[in-house]
N, C-alpha and C positions, 0 to 999 in steps of 0.2 A: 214760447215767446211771452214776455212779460205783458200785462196793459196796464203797468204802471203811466201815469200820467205825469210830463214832464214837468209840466208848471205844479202839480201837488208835490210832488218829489223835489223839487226846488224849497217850496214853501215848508217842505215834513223834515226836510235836512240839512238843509241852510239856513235857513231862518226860523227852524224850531215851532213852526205854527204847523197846528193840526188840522185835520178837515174839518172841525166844531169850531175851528178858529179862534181857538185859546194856544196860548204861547205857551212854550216850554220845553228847557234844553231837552236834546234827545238823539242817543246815538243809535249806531246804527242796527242795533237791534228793537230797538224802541220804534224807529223807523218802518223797520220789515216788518214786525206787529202790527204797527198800525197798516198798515198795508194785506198784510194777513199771504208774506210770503217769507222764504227766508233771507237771510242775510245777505247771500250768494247772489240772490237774484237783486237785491238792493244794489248790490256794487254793479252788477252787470248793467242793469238799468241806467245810474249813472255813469257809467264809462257809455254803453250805446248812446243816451243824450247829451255828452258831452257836459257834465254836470261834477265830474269828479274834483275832488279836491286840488286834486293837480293842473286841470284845465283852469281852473281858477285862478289860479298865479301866472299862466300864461293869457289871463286879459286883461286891460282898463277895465276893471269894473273894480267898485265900492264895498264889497263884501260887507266887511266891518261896518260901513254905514247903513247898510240896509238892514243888517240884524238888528243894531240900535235902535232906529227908525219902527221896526215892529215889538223889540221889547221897551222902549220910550212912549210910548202912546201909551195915551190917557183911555180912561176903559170910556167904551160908547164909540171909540174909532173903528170903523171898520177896515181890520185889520188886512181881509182878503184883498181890498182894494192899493192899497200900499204897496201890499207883495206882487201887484198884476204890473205897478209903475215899476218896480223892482225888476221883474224879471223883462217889461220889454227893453230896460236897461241893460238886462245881462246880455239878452237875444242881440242885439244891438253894439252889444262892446267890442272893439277891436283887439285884433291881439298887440301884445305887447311884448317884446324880450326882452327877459330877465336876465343884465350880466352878475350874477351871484358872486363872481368875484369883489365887483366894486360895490356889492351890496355889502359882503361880508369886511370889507375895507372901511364902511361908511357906518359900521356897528362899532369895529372896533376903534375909530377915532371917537364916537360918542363913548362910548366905554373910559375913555383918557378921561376925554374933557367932564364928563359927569364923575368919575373916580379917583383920577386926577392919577391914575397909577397905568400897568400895564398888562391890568388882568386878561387872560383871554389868551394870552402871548407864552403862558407856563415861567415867566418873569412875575416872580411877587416879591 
């Protein structure tokens, strides 16, 4: 059994901040490194906490703004503290369903009105 720590494991794979608490993209081998397990066990950990990339899409939560939020800071911010607002946000966010249909419907009408054409559709 892992003792991967959820809130590090949050912080080491979603938002790119290590335990020195310097920022920097990092997948998931860079992850399991810093961790000092393998890869296997990385994924395992976040599916067990509920952390995977796919549970993410099934919550309200900010993703994209939280990553910002830790690579947008000014040096001298304590970064830790950001990622702790971050994740009681994640801990906290409700789920959401995702109809993919009318998402994939609401790409391809911007696709029109930004292209002005009917890419997307195998119509050029």
């Amino acid at each position: 059994m892992s003792t991967i720590d959820p809130f590090a494991l949050f912080c080491a794979y979603h938002l790119g901040l290590d335990a020195s608490g310097r920022v920097r993209f990092a997948h998931l081998h860079d992850v399991a490194r810093g961790f000092g397990v393998a890869p296997e066990e990385v994924t395992a950990a976040l599916e067990r906490h509920a952390l995977s990339a796919g549970r993410m899409l099934e919550l309200d939560f900010d993703l994209a703004g939280a990553q910002l939020d830790i690579k947008a800071s000014p040096p001298g911010v304590d970064l830790t503290s950001i990622a702790q607002m971050h994740w009681e946000k994640f801990l906290a966010a409700p789920e959401r369903k995702r109809d993919w249909t009318a998402e994939a419907e609401e790409a391809q009408r911007d696709n029109e009105r930004i292209f002005g054409d009917k890419r997307g559709r195998g119509e050029e």
